[in-house]
N, C-alpha and C positions, 0 to 999 in steps of 0.2 A: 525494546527500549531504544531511546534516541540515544547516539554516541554520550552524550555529556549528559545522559540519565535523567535528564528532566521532564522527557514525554513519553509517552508509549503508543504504540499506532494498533491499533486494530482491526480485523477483518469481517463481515458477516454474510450473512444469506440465509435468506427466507423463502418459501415456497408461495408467497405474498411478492416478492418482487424486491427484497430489502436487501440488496446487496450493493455495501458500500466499507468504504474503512472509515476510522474515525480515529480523530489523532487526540489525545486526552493529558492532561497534566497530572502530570504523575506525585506529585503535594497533596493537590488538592481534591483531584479526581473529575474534576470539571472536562466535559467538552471541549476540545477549543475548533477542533474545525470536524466537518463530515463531506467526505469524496465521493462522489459518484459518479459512475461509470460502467461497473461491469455490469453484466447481461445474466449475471450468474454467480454461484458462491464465491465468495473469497478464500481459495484456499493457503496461499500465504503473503506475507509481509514485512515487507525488511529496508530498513534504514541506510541510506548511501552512508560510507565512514565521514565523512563532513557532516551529515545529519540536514542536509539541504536538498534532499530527496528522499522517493519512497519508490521503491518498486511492489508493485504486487502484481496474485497471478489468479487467473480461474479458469475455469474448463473453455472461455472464449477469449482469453486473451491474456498477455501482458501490457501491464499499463505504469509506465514512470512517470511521477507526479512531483510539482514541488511542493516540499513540507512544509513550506512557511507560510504564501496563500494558499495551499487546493488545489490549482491550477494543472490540468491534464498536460501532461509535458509530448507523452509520445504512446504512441499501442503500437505494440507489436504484433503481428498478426504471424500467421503461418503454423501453427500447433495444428496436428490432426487428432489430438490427443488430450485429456485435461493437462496443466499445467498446476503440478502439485508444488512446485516449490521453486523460489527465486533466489539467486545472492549477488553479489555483488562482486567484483575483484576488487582486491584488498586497498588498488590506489583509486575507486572509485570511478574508475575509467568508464568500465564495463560493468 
């Protein structure tokens, strides 16, 4: 859920090639954007405390994105290993 509970972000993967997040209204249940980028499953997703990013993470990468266009902010690269899970420091720094 987005800090102020109005969105909720999503992660997926398919063995078809369908791995993206997808950020949703949490009313209405509408779509409102779909990220792409990883090479591989999503396996988590988490909301900067501002709610004006997203990080997520998957067996090739981390990728911090802004949650308001889409727009790929940054990859991390360097994991020899899946990256099961992201968070954030609490003043959204890190």
């Amino acid at each position: 859920w987005s800090p102020d509970g109005t969105k909720l972000a999503s992660g997926s993967g398919s063995p078809f090639g369908g791995h993206q997040l997808f950020i949703w209204d949490a009313q209405t249940g509408q779509k409102i954007l779909e990220l792409k980028g990883h090479a591989a499953t999503v396996q988590s997703v988490v909301w900067s405390p501002d709610g004006t990013k997203l990080a997520s993470a998957s067996s090739d990468k981390v990728k911090i994105w802004n949650a308001v266009t889409g727009e790929l902010i940054l990859t991390l690269k360097g994991h020899s290993d899946y990256v099961r899970s992201v968070a954030w420091s609490p003043d959204g720094t890190k």
